[in-house]
VEXVO-828205 format. One record per residue (C-alpha): residue number from 0; residue in one letter; chain; x, y, z. Coordinates in steps of 0.001 Angstrom, whole numbers, padded with zeros to 6 digits. Example, Ala and Ser with C-alpha at 12.3 -4.5 7.8 and 13.67 -1.06 7.14 Angstrom:
REM residues 2
<node k="0" r="A" c="A" east="012300" north="-004500" up="007800"/>
<node k="1" r="S" c="A" east="013670" north="-001060" up="007140"/>
This chain:
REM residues 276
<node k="0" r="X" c="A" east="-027951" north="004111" up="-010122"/>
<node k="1" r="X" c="A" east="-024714" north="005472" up="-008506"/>
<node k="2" r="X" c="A" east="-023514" north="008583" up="-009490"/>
<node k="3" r="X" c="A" east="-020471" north="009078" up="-012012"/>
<node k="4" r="X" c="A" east="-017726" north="011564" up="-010920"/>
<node k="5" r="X" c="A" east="-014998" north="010506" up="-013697"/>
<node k="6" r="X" c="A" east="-015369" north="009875" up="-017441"/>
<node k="7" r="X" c="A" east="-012813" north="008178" up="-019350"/>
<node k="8" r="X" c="A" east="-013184" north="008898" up="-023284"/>
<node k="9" r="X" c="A" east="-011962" north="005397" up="-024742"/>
<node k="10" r="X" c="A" east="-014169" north="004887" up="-027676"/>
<node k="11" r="X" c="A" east="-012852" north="005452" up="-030986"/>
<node k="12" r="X" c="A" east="-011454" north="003934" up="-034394"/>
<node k="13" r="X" c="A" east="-007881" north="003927" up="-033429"/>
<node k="14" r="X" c="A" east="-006740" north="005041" up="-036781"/>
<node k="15" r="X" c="A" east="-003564" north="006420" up="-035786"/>
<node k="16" r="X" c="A" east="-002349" north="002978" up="-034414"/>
<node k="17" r="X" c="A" east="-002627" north="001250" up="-038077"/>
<node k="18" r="X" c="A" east="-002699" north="-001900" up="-037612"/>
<node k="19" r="X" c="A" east="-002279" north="-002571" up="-033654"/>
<node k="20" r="X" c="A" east="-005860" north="-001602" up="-034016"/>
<node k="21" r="X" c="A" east="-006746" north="-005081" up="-035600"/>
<node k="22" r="X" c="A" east="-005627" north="-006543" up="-031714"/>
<node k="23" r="X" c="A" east="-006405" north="-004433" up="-029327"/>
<node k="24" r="X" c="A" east="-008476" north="-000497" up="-028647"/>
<node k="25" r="X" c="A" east="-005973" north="002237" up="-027977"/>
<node k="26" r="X" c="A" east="-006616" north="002303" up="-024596"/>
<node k="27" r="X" c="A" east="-006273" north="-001395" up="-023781"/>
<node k="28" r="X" c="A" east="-002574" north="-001246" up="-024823"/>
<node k="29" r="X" c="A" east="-000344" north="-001949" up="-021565"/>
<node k="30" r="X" c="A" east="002804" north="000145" up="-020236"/>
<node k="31" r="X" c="A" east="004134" north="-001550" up="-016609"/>
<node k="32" r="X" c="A" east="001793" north="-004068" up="-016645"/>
<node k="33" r="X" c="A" east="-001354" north="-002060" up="-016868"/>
<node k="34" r="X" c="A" east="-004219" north="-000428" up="-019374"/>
<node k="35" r="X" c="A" east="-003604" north="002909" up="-020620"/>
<node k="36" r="X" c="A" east="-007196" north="002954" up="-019156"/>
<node k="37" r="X" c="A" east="-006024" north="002377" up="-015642"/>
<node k="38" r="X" c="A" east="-003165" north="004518" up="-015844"/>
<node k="39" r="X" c="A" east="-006209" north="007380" up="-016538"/>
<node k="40" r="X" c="A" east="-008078" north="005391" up="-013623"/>
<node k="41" r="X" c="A" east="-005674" north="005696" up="-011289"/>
<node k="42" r="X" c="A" east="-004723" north="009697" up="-011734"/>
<node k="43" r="X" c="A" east="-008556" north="010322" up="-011065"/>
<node k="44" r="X" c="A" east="-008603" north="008308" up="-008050"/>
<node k="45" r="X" c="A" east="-005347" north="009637" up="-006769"/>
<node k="46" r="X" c="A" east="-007261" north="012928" up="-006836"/>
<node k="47" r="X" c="A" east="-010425" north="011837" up="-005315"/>
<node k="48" r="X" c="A" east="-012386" north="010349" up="-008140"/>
<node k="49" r="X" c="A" east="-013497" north="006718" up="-007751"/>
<node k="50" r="X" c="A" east="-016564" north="006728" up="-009132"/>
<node k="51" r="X" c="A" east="-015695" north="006211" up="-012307"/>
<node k="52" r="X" c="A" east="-016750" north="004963" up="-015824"/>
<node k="53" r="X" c="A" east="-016207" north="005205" up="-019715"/>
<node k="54" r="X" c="A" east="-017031" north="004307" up="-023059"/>
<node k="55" r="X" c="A" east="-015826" north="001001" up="-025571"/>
<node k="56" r="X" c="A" east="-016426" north="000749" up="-029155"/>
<node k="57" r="X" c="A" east="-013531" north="-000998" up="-031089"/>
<node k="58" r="X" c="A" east="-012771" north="-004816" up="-029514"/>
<node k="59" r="X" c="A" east="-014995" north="-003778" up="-026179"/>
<node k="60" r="X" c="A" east="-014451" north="-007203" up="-024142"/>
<node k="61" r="X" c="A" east="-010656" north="-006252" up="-025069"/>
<node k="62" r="X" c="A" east="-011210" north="-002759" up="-023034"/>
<node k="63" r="X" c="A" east="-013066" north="-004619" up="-020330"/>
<node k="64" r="X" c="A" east="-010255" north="-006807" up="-019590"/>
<node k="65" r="X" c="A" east="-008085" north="-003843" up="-018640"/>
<node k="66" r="X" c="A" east="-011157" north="-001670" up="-016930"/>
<node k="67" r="X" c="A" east="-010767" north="-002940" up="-013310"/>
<node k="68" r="X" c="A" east="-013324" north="-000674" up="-011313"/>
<node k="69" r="X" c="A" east="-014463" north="001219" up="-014348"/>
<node k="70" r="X" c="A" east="-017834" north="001011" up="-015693"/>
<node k="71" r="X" c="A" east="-017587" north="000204" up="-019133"/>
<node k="72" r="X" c="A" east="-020744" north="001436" up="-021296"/>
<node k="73" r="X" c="A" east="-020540" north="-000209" up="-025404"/>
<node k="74" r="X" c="A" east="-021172" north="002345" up="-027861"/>
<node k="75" r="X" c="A" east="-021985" north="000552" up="-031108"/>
<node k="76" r="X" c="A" east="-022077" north="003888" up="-033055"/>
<node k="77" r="X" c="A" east="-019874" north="006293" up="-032522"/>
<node k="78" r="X" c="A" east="-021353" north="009261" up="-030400"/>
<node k="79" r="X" c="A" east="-018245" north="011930" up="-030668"/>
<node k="80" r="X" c="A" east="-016082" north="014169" up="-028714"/>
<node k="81" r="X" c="A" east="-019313" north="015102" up="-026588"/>
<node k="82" r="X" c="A" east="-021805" north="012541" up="-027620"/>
<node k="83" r="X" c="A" east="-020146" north="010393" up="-025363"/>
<node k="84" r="X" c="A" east="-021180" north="011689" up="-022624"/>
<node k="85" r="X" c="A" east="-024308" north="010803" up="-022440"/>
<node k="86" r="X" c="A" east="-023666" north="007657" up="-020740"/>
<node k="87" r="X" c="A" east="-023353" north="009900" up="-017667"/>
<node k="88" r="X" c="A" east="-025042" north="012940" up="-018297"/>
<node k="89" r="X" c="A" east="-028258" north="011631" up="-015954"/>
<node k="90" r="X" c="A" east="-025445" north="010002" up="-013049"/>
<node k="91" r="X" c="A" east="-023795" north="013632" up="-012012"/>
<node k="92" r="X" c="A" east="-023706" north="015754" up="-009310"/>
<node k="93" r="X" c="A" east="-022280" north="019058" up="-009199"/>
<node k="94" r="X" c="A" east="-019495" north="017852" up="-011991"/>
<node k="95" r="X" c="A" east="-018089" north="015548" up="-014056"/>
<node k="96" r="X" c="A" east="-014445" north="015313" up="-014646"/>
<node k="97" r="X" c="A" east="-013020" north="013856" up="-018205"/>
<node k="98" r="X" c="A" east="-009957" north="012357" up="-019872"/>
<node k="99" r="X" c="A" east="-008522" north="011558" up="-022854"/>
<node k="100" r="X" c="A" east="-007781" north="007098" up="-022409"/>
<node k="101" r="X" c="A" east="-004984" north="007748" up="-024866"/>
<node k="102" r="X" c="A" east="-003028" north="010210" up="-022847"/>
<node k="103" r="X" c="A" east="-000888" north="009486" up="-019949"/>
<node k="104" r="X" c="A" east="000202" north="011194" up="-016908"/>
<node k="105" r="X" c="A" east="000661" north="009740" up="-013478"/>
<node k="106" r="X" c="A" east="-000629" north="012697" up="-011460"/>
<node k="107" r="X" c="A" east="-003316" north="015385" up="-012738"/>
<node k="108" r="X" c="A" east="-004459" north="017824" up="-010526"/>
<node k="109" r="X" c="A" east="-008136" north="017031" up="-011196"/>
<node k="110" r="X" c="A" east="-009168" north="018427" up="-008020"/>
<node k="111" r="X" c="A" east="-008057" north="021415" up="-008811"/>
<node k="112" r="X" c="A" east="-009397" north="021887" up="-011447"/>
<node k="113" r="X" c="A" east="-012610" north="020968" up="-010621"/>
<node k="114" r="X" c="A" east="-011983" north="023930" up="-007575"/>
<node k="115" r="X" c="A" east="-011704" north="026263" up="-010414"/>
<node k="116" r="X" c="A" east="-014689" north="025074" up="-012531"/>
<node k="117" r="X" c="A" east="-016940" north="025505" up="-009241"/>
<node k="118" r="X" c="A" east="-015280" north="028509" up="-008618"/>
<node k="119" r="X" c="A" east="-015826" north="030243" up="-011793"/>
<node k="120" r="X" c="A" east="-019539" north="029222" up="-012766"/>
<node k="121" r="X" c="A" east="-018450" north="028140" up="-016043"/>
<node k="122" r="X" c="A" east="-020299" north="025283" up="-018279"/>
<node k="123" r="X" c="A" east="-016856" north="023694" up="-019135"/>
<node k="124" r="X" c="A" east="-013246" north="023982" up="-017941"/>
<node k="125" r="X" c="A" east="-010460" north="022705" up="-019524"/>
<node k="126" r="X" c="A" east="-007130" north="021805" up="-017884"/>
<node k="127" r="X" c="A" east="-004311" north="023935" up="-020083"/>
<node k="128" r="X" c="A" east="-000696" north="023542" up="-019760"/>
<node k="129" r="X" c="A" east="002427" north="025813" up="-020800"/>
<node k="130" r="X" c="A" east="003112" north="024319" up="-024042"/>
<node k="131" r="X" c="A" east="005714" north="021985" up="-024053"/>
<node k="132" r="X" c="A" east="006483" north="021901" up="-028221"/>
<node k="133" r="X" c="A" east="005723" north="019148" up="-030358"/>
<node k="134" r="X" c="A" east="002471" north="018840" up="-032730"/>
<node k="135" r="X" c="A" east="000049" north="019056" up="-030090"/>
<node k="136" r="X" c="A" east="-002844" north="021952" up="-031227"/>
<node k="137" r="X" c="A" east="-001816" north="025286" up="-029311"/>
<node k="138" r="X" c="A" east="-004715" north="027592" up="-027822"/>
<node k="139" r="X" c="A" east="-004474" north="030849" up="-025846"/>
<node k="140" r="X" c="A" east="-007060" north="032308" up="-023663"/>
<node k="141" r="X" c="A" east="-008663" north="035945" up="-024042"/>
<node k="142" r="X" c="A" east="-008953" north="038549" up="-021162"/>
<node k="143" r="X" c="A" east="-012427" north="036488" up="-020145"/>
<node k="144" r="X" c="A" east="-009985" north="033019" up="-019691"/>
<node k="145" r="X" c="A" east="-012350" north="031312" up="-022695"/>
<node k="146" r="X" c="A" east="-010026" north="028800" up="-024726"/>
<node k="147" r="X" c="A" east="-009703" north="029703" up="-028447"/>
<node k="148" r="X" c="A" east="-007949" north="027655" up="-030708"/>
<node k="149" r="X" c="A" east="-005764" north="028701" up="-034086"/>
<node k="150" r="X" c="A" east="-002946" north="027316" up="-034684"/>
<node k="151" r="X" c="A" east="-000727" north="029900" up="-032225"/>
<node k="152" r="X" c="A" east="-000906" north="030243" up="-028560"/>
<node k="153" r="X" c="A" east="001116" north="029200" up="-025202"/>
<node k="154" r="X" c="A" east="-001137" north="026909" up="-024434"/>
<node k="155" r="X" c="A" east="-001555" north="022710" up="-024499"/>
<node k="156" r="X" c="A" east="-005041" north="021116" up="-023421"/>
<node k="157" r="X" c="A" east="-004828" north="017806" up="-021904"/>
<node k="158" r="X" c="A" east="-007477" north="015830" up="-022439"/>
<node k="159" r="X" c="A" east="-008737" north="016927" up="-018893"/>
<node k="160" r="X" c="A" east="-011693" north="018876" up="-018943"/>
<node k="161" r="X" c="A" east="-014509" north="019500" up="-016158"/>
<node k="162" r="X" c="A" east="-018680" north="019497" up="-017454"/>
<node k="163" r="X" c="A" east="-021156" north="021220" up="-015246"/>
<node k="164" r="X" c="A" east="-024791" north="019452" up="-015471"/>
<node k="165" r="X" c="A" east="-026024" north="022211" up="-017028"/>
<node k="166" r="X" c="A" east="-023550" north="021656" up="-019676"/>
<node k="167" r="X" c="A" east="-024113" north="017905" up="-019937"/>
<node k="168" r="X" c="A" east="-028152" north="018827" up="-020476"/>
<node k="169" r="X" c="A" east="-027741" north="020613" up="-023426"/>
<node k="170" r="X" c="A" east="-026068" north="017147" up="-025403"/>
<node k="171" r="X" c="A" east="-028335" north="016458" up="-028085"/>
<node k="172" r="X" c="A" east="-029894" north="012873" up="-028262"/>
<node k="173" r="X" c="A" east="-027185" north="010605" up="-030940"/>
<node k="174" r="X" c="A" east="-023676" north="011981" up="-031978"/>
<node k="175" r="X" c="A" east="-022377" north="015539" up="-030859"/>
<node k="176" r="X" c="A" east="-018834" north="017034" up="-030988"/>
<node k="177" r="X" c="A" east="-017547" north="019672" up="-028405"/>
<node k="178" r="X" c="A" east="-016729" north="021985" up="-031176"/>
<node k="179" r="X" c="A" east="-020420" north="022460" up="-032161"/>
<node k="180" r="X" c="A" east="-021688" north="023020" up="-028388"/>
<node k="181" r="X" c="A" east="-018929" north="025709" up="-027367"/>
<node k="182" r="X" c="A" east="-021436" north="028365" up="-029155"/>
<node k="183" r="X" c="A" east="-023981" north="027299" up="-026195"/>
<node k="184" r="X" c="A" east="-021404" north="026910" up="-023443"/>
<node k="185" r="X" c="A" east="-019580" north="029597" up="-020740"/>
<node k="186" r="X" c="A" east="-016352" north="027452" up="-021831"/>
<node k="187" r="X" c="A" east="-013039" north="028548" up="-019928"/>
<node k="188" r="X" c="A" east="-009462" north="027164" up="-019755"/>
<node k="189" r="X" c="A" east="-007821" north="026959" up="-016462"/>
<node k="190" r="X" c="A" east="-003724" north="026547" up="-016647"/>
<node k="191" r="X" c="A" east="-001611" north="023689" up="-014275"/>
<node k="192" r="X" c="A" east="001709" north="023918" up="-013784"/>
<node k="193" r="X" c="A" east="003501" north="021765" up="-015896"/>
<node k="194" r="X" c="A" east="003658" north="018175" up="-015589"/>
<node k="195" r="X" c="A" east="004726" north="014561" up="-017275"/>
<node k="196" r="X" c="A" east="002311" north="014413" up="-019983"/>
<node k="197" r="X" c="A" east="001965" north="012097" up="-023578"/>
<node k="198" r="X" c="A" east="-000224" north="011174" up="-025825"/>
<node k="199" r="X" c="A" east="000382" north="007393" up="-026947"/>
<node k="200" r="X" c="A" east="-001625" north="007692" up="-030617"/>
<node k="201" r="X" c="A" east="000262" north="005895" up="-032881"/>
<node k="202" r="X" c="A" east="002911" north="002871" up="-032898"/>
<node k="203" r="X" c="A" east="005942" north="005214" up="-032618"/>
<node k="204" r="X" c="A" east="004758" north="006902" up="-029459"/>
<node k="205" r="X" c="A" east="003774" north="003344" up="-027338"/>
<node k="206" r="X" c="A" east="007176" north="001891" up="-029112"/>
<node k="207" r="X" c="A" east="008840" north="005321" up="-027496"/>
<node k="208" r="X" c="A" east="006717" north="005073" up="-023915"/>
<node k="209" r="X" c="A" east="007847" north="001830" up="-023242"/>
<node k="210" r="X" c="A" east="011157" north="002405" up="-023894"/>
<node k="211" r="X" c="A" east="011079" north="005531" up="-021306"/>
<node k="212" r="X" c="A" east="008428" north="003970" up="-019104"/>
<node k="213" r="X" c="A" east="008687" north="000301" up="-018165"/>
<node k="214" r="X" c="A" east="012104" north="-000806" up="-019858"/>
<node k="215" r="X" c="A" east="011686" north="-003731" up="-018250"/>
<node k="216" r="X" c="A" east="008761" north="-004883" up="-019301"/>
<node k="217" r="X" c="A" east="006966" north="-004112" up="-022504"/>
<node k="218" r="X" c="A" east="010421" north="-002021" up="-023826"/>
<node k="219" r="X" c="A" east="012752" north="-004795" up="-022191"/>
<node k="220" r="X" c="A" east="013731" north="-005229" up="-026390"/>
<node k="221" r="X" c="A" east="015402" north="-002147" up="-027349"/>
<node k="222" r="X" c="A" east="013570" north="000150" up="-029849"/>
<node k="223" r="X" c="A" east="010096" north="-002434" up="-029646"/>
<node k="224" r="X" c="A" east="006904" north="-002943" up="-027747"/>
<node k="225" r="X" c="A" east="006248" north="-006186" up="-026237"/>
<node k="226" r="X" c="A" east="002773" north="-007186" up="-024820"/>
<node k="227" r="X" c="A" east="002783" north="-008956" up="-021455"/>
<node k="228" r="X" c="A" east="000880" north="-011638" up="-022868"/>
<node k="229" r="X" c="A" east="003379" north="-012044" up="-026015"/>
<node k="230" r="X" c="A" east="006459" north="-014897" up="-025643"/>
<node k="231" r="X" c="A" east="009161" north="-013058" up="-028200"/>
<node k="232" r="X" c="A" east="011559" north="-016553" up="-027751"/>
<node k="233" r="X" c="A" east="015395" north="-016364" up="-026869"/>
<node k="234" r="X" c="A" east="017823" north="-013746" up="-028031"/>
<node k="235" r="X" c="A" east="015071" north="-011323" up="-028955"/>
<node k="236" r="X" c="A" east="016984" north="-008422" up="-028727"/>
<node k="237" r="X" c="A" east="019401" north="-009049" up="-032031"/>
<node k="238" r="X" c="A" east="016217" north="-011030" up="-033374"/>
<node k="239" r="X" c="A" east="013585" north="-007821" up="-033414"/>
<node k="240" r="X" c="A" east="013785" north="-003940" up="-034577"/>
<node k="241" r="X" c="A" east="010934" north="-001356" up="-034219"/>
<node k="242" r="X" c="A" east="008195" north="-004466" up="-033541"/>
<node k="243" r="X" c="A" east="005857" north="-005022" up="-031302"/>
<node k="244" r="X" c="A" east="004444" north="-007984" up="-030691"/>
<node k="245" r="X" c="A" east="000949" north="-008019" up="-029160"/>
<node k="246" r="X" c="A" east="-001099" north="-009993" up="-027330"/>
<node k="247" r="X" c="A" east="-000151" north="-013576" up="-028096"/>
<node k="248" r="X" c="A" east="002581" north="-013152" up="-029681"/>
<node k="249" r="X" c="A" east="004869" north="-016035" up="-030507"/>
<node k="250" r="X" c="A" east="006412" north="-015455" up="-033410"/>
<node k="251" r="X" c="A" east="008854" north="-018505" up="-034366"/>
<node k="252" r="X" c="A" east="012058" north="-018788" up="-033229"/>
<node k="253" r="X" c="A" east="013996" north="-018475" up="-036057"/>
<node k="254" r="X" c="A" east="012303" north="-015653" up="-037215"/>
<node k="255" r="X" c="A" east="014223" north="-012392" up="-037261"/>
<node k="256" r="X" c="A" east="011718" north="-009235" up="-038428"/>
<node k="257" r="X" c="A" east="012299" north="-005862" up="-038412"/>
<node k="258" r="X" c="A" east="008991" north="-003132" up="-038456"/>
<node k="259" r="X" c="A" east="006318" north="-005970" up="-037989"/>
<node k="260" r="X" c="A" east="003431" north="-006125" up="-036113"/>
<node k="261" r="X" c="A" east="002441" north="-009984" up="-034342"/>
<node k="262" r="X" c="A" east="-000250" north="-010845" up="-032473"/>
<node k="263" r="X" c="A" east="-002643" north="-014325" up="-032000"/>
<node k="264" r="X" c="A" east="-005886" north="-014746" up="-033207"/>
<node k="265" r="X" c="A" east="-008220" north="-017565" up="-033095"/>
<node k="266" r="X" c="A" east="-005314" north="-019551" up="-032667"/>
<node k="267" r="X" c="A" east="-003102" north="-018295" up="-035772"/>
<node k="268" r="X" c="A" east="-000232" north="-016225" up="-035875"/>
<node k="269" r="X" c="A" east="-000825" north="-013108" up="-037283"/>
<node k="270" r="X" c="A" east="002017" north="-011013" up="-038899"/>
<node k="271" r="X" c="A" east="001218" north="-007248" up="-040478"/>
<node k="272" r="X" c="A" east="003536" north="-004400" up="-041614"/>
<node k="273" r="X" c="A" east="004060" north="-001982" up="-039076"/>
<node k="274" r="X" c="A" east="004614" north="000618" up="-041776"/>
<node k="275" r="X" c="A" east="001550" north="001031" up="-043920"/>
């Protein structure tokens, strides 16, 4: 079997998206045309990375559609933050490099920080930022440069992280979290200049990317999200507010909504509340 060299964590519930989780994985959602999983694709290749994989558990043929050069492993149960990883842990080298399927960021300096795991000797690096604000979980780093996390601290992590082999060995067989193995681990956090970075976890925040990142395409409707493969009909600009219409979407064209949620399945036109 080829060897993995980038691992992009895409399984998961989706929670946080309410109900654009009935249509789609988090990760499968589009901004400019393309997979939040390919936007992670492409920042590992730009650095290097091309042999790359990751995991599916909610609507997996949904994620495959969107995973263009990734190897896509189903995980039927849940394995966790580090449980995950077994899918590669007998496919790596001298590292594997890791990211978050729900964050975006065009460039990442993945090679770097993979310099600075190799460098150091350490089980796990993560890649820290100067914290920009906002809800994100701060952490600071000791004297030793191992993360700790409680509530204060300069720091952001990314979603980037860097697992030696070693590291990988100790996963136990069936669900794990990274939380429970940092006891075991030489864990240390190594800080990147700062750089365009989001996390798209909930309605508001893909409603918001779009808006900044492709407003011509899925944010082409002022203050909603609309699917490349979703027809929102003439005038849909006075028509919509705070929607997005998924996959499918053809919602009729008289209709006028306003924090709604359409999509197609099987055939029907499905309308939720965006606000649950």
């Amino acid at each position: 079997m080829d060897t993995i060299d980038g691992f992009l964590l895409a399984a998961g519930l989706g929670t946080r998206m309410g109900p654009l989780s009935e249509a789609l994985p988090k990760p499968a959602w589009t901004l400019g045309g393309k997979s939040l999983l390919q936007w992670g694709a492409e920042a590992l290749r730009a650095e290097g990375f091309s042999r790359l994989a990751c995991n599916a558990h909610l609507h997996p043929a949904r994620l495959r559609e969107g995973a263009e050069g990734v190897e896509v492993f189903d995980e039927p149960t849940l394995l966790g933050s580090a449980g995950g990883l077994l899918h590669a842990r007998d496919r790596v080298d001298d590292a594997l490099l890791t990211w978050n399927a729900d964050a975006l960021a065009s460039r990442v300096p993945f090679a770097a920080l993979k310099a600075a795991h190799l460098a150091s000797g350490a089980d796990l690096t993560w890649l820290l930022l100067p914290h920009p604000g906002g809800p994100w979980t701060r952490v600071w780093l000791d004297a030793e440069r191992r993360v700790h996390g409680c509530g204060e601290g300069p720091y952001l992590f990314t979603g980037a992280a860097c697992w030696s082999p070693r590291a990988l060995a100790l996963l136990p067989d069936g669900p794990s979290e990274v939380r429970d193995l940092l006891p075991r681990l030489d864990h240390r956090g190594f800080v990147a200049e700062s750089f365009p970075w989001r996390e798209i976890g909930t309605p508001e925040a893909l409603i918001e990317a779009a808006s900044d990142l492709a407003p011509d395409q899925e944010g082409r409707v002022k203050g909603c999200y609309l699917h490349p493969a979703s027809d929102p009909g003439p005038d849909a600009s006075s028509r919509f507010t705070r929607c997005v219409l998924g996959p499918g979407a053809k919602p009729p064209l008289a209709a006028t909504d306003h924090d709604a949620f359409w999509f197609e399945h099987l055939g029907v036109q499905i309308r939720l509340n965006l606000r649950t």
